[in-house]
TITITI-43130 format. One record per residue (C-alpha): residue number from 0; x, y, z. Coordinates in Angstrom, 2 decimals. Layout:
BEGIN
+-----+---------+---------+---------+
|   k |      xx |      yy |      zz |
+-----+---------+---------+---------+
| NUM |       X |       Y |       Z |
...
+-----+---------+---------+---------+
# end
This chain:
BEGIN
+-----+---------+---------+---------+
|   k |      xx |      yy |      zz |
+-----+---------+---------+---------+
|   0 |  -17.88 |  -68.85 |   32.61 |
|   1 |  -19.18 |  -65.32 |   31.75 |
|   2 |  -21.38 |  -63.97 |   34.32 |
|   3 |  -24.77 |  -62.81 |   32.42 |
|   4 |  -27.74 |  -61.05 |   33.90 |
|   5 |  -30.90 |  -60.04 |   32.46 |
|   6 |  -32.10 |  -56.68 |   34.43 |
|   7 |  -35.29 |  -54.53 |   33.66 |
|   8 |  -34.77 |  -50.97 |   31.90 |
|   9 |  -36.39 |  -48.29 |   33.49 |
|  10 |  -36.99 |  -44.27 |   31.84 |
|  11 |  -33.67 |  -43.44 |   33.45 |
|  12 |  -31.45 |  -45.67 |   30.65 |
|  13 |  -33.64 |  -44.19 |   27.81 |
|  14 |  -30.40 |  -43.06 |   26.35 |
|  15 |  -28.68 |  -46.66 |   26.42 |
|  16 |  -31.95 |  -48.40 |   25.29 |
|  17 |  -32.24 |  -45.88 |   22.37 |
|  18 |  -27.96 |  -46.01 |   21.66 |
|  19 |  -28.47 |  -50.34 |   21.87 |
|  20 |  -31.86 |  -50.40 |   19.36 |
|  21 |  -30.60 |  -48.45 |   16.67 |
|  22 |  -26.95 |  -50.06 |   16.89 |
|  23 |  -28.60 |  -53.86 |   16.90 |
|  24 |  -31.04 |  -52.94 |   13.97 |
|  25 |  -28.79 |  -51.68 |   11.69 |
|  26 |  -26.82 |  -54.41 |   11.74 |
|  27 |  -29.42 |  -57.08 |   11.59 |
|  28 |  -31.14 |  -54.74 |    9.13 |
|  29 |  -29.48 |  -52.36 |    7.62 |
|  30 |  -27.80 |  -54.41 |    4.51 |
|  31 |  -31.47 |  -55.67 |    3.42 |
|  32 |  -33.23 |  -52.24 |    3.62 |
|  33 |  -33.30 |  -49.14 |    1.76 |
|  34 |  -31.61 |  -46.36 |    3.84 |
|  35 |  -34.29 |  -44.30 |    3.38 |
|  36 |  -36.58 |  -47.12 |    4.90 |
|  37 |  -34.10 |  -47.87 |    7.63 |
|  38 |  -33.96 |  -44.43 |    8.73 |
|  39 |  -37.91 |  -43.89 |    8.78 |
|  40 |  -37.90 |  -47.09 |   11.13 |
|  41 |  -35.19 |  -45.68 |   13.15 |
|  42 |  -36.36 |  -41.76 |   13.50 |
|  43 |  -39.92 |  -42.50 |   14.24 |
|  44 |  -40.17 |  -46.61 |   16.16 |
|  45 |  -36.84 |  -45.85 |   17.68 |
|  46 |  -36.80 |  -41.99 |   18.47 |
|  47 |  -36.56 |  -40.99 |   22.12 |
|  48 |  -40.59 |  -39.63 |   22.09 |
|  49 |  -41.39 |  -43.30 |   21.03 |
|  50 |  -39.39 |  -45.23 |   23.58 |
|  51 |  -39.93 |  -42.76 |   26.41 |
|  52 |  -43.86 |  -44.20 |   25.82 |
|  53 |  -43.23 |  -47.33 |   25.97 |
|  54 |  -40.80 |  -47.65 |   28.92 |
|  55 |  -43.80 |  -46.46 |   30.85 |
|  56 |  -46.55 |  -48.32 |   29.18 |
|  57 |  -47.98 |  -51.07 |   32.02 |
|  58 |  -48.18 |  -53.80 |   29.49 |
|  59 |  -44.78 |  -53.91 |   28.41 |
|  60 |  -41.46 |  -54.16 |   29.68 |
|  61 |  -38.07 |  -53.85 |   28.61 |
|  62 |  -34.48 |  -55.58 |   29.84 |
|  63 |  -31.03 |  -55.39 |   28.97 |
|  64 |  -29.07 |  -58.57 |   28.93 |
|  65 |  -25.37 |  -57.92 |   29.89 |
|  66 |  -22.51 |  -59.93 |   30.07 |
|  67 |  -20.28 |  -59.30 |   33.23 |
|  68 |  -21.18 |  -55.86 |   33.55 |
|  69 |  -21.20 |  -55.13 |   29.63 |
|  70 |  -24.41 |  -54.25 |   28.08 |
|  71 |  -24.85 |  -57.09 |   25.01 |
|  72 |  -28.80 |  -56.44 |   23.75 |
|  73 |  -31.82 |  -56.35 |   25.35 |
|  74 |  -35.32 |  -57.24 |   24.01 |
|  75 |  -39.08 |  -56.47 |   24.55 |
|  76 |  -41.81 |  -57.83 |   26.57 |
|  77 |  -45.68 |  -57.54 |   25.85 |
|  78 |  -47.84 |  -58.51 |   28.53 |
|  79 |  -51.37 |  -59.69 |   26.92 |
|  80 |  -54.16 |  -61.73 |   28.90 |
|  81 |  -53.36 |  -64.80 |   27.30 |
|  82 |  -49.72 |  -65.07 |   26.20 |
|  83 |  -46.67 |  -62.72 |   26.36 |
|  84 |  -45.00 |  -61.41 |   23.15 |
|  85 |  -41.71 |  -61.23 |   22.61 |
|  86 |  -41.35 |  -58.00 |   20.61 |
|  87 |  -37.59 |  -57.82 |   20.47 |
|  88 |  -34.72 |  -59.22 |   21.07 |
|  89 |  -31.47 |  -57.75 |   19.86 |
|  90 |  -27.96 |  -59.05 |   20.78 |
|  91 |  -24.99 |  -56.78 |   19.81 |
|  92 |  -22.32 |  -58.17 |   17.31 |
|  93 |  -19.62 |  -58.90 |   19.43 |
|  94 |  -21.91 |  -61.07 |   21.78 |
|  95 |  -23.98 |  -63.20 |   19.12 |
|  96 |  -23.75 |  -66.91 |   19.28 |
|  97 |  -22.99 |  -66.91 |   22.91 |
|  98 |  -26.40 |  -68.12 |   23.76 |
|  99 |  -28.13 |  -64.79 |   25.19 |
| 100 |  -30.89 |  -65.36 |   23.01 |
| 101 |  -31.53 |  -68.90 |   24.56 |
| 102 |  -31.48 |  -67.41 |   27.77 |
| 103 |  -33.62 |  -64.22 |   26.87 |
| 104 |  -36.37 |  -67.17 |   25.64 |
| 105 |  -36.08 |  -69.02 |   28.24 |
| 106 |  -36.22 |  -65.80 |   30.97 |
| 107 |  -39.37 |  -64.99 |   28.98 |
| 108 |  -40.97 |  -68.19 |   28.86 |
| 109 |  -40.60 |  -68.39 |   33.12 |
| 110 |  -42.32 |  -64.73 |   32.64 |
| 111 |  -44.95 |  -66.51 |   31.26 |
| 112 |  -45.31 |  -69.53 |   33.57 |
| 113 |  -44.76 |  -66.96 |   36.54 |
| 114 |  -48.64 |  -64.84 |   35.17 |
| 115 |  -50.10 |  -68.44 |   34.55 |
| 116 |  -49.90 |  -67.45 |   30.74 |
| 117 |  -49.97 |  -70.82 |   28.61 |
| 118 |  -47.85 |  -69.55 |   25.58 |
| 119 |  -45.32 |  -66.88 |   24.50 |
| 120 |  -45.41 |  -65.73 |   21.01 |
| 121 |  -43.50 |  -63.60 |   18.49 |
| 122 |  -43.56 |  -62.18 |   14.63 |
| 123 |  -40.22 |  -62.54 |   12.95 |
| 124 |  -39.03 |  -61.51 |    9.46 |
| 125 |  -39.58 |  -64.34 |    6.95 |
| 126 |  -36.15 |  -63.56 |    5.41 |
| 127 |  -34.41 |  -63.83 |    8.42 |
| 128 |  -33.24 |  -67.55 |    7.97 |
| 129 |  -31.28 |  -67.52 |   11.28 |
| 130 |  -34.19 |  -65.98 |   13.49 |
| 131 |  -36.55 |  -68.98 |   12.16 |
| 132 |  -34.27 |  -71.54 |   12.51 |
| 133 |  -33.18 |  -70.60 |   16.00 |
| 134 |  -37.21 |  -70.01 |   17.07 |
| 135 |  -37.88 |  -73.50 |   15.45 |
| 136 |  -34.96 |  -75.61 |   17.34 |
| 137 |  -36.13 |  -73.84 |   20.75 |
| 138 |  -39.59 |  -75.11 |   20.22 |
| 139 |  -41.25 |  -72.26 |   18.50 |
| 140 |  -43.88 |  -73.07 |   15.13 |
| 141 |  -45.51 |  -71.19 |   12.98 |
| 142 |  -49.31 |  -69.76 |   13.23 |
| 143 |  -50.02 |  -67.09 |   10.65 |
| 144 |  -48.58 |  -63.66 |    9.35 |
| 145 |  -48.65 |  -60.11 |    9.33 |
| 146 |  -47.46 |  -57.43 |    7.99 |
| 147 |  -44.22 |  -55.23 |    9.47 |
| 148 |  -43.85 |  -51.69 |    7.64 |
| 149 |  -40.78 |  -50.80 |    7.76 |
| 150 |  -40.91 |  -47.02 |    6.49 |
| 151 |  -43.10 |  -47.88 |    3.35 |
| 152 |  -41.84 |  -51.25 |    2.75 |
| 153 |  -44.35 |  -53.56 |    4.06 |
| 154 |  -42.66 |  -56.61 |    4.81 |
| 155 |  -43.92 |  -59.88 |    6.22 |
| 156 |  -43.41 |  -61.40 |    9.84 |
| 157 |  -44.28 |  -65.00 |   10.52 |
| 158 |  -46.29 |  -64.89 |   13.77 |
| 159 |  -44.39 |  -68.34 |   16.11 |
| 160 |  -46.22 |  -69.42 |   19.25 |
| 161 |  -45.02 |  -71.85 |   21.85 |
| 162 |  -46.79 |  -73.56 |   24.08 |
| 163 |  -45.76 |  -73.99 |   28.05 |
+-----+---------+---------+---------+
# end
């Protein structure tokens, strides 16, 4: 059994955060986006200005989920008064399907219980088939939409919600 840990990011690993986003969005993203698009989202939503602000923004937190020692993704907390959002949650190639994202949910959702918030929530792509699915069998539905621009695509995220 692979030891795996889930540890918060703090301004000091702006460098590894910034080297793990743009890796893990590439590759979930990069085949189904122009590269002009991609590299908007990447330069601007993932440039070192942008993340610097948000590691040190109160309401949101960020944590890198390793496997024995090994960094393998990390995702995105936001802390709202009545839920928390999952923002991201990116798992590198090599580590996919070992169930990090299971236990990245599941971390979150004791987040939640832990503030006495009654849901978690999250906007995913509506093409990602494998996102959905995964949200559904964990006990996530559907509530509504918005809109994701991703350089000047706008795209559509289903908004999921779960209740605790």
């Amino acid at each position: 059994m692979k030891n795996t840990t889930i540890t918060p990011v703090t301004p000091a690993d702006l460098e590894q955060l910034r080297n793990v986003s743009i890796e893990t969005f590439t590759a979930t993203f990069g085949a189904v986006n122009t590269p002009e698009n991609l590299n908007a989202y990447l330069e601007h939503d993932l440039s070192r200005e942008q993340l610097s602000q948000e590691l040190v923004d109160p309401t949101a937190a960020f944590y890198f989920l390793q496997v024995d020692g090994e960094l393998a993704g990390y995702g995105k907390l936001l802390h709202h008064a009545t839920d928390i959002e999952i923002q991201r949650v990116y798992v590198r190639e090599g580590f996919q399907h070992h169930g990090l994202g299971r236990q990245f949910l599941e971390f979150t959702e004791q987040v939640a219980r832990d503030a006495g918030l009654p849901k978690v929530i999250l906007g995913v792509w509506e093409h990602n088939d494998n996102a959905l699915a995964f949200y559904k069998f964990m006990g996530y539905h559907r509530y509504g939409a918005h809109t994701f621009k991703l350089g000047d695509d706008p795209q559509t995220d289903y908004l999921m919600e779960k209740s605790l």
